[in-house]
C-alpha positions in Angstrom: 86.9 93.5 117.7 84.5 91.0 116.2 83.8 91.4 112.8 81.7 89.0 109.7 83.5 89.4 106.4 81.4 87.9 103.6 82.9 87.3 100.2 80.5 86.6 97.7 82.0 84.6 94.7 80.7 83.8 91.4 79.5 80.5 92.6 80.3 80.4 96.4 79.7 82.5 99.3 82.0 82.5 102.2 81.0 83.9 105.8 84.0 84.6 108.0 84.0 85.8 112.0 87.3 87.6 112.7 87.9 88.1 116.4 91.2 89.6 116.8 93.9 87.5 115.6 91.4 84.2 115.5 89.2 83.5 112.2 86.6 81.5 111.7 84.6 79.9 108.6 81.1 80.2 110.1 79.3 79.5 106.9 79.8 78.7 103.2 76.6 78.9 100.6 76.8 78.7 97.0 74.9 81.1 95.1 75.4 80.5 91.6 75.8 83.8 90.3 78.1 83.2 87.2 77.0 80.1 85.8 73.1 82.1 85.7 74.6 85.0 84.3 76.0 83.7 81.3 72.8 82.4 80.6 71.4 85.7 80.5 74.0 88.3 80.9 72.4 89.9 83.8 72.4 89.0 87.9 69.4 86.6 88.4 67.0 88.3 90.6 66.7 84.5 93.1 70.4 85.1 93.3 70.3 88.4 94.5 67.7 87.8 96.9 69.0 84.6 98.3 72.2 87.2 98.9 70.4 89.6 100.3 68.2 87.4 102.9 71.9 85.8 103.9 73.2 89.1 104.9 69.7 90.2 106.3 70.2 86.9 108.7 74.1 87.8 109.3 72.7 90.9 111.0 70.9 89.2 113.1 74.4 88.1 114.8 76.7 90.6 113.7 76.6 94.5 114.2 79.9 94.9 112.0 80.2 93.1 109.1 82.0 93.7 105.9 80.7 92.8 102.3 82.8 92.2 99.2 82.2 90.6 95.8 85.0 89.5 93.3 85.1 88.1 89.9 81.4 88.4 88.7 80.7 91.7 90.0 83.8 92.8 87.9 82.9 92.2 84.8 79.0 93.8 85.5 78.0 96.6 83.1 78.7 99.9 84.8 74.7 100.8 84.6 74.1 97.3 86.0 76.7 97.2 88.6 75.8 100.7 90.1 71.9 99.8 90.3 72.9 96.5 91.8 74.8 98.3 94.8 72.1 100.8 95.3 69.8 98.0 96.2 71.9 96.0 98.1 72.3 98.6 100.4 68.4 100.1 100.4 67.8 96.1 101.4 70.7 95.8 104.1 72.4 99.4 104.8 75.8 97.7 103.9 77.6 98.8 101.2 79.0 95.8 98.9 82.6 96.4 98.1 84.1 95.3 94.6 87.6 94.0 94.8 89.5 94.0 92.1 91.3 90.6 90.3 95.1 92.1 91.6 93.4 93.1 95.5 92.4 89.7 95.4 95.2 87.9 94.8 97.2 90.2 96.9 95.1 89.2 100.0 95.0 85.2 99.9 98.7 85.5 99.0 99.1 87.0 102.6 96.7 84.4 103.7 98.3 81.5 102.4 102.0 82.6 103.0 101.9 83.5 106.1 104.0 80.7 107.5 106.0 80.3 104.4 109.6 80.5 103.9 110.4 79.5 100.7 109.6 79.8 97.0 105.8 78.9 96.2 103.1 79.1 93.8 99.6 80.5 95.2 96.9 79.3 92.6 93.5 80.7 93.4 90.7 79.4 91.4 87.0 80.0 91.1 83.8 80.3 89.3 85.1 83.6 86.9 88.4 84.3 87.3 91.9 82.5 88.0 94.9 84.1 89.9 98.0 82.9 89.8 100.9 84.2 91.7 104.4 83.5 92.6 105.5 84.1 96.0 109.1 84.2 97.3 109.3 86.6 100.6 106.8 88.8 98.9 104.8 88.4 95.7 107.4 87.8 93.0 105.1 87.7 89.7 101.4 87.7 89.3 99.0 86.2 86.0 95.0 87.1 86.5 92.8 85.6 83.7 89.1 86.2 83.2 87.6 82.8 83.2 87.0 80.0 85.7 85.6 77.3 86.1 82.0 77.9 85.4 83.7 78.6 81.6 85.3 75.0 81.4 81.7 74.0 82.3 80.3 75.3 79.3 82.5 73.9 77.2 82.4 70.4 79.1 79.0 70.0 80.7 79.4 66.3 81.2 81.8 66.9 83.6 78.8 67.6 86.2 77.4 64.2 85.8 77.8 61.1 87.7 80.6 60.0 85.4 82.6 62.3 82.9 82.8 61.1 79.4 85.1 63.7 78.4 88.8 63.6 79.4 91.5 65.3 81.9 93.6 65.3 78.3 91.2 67.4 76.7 90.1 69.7 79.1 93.5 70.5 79.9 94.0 71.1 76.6 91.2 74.0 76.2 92.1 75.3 80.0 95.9 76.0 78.6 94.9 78.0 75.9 93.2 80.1 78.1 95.3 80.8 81.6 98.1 83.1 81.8 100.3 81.1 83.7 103.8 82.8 85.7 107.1 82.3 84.1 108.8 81.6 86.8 108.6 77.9 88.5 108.1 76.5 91.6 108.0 73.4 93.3 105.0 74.2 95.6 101.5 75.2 94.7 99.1 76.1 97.0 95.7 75.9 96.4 93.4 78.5 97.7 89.9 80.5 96.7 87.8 77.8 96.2 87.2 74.8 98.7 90.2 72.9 97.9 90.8 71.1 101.4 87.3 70.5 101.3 87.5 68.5 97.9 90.3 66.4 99.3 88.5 65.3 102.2 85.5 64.5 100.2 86.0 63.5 97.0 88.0 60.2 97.7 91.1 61.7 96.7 94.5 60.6 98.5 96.6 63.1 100.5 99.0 63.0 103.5 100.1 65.7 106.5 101.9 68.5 105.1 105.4 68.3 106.3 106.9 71.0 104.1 105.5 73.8 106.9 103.3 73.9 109.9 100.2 75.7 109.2 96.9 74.4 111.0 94.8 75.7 108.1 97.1 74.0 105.9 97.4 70.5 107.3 97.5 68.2 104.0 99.6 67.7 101.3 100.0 65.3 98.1 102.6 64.8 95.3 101.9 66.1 91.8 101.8 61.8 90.6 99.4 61.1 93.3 97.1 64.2 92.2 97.4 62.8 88.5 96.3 59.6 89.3 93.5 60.3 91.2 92.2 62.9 88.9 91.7 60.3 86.3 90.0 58.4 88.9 87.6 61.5 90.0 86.6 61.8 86.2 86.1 57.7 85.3 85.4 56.0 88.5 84.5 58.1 91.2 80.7 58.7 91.1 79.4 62.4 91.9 76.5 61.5 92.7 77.2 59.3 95.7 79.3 62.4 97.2 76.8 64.7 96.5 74.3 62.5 98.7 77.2 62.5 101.2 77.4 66.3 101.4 75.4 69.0 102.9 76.1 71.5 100.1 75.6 69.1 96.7 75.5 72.2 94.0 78.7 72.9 95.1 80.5 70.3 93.3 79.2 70.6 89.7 82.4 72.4 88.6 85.4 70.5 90.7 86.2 67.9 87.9 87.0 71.5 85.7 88.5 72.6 89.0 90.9 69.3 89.1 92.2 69.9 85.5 92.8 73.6 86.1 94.8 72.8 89.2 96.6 69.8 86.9 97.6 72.3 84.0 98.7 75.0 86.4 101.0 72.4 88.2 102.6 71.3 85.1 103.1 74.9 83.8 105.4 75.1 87.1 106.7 72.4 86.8 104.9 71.4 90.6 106.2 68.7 92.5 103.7 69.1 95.7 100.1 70.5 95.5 99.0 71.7 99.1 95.0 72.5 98.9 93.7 75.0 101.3 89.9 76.5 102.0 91.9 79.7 102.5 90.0 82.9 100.8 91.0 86.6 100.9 89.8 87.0 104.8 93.4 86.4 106.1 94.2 89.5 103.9 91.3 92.1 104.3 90.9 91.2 108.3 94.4 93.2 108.3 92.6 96.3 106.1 
């Protein structure tokens, strides 16, 4: 049965068509919804709206689509929260489902395993939360934390300009007093949640076929030196703004030098030798609910 599932994020928005056994990214918007919020502490109404008239324009396609929301939504005052589900669905006649931090690693674990056979880390990252799990024939251990990378923002805004003047030292520094990391190690981490193939392919970045398992939406690989090296480079030499006038989604890279130390930290924590980074989000999961 064809099916959209939209998972709205606290900065991106990812539009999923599920027909049978085949998925397929149809869209991917980024709504900034944390990084206004902690301005304010509420949902900006231009936020909600641009939501809104996205799904409004799903429905134009789609007779069965499915709506969820993860990390901001969560931490929403209940008041807040319930008045902002009352008129998403007087707008759309959807309701908008709230997973929780554990349902959402649960489901990109399944995603990103699926052809796994061995011992890996799953690492997904985005705008307010981080989940971190260990996966070895099933999900071994599991570390949520309530900030992402929206936070490190706030504390290091220069890392949005063309050039960072700030550190991968320092940042890494902060991020690791912060995450709850796994205890147990592994040798593999996946990245997943958050665009990460796309950043490779983008960001000038090096990175090589994945030939630890054949998965055709994990295709690339790199080594945990490699990904040190050029994440110095993505902060000092690598300008931002000549990607973002590359790119047909520029706001969406405001946060992926905090993204890069996050990733950094976490692989050093588990003691990583191989970072594979996916676009893989918790469709694989809920297409199976």
């Amino acid at each position: 049965m064809r099916k959209l599932i939209i998972e709205v994020g606290s900065t991106c928005t990812k539009l999923d068509e599920v027909n049978d056994e085949e998925i397929k990214r149809i869209n991917e918007v980024t709504i900034e919804f944390k990084r206004h919020f902690n301005k304010t502490k509420k949902l900006d109404d231009n936020d909600v709206l641009k939501l809104i008239n996205l799904v409004k324009e799903a429905q134009l396609k789609y007779d069965n689509i499915f709506v969820c929301g993860t990390s901001i939504f969560r931490i929403l005052e209940q008041k807040t929260k319930e008045e902002f589900i009352k008129k998403f669905y007087k707008e759309t006649g959807l309701e908008f489902n709230i997973i929780s931090q554990e349902e959402e690693n649960k489901y990109t674990v399944e995603g990103t395993t699926r052809n796994v056979n061995s011992k890996v880390a799953v690492f997904i990252g985005g705008g307010g939360s981080t989940e971190i799990a260990i996966y070895d024939n099933g999900i071994k251990e599991m570390c949520n934390t309530k900030i992402g990378v929206i936070d490190v923002m706030e504390q290091y805004p220069d890392l949005g300009e063309n050039l960072a003047t700030t550190d991968v030292k320092t940042v890494r520094e902060w991020v690791k007093t912060k995450l709850k990391v796994p205890t147990q190690k592994a040798d593999v981490l996946i990245l997943a949640g958050g665009g990460h193939m796309k950043f490779a392919k983008n960001s000038g970045i090096r990175f090589e076929k994945n030939i630890l398992f054949e998965d055709n939406q994990e295709p690339i690989m790199m080594d945990i030196n490699t990904r040190k090296i050029d994440t110095e480079r993505y902060y000092k030499e690598i300008s931002l703004n000549e990607i973002r006038s590359k790119v047909n989604d520029p706001e969406w890279w405001y946060a992926t030098r905090a993204m890069c130390a996050m990733v950094l930290e976490v692989a050093d924590s588990l003691d990583v030798k191989y970072i594979i980074p996916t676009d893989i989000s918790m469709v694989y999961g809920l297409a199976n609910k």
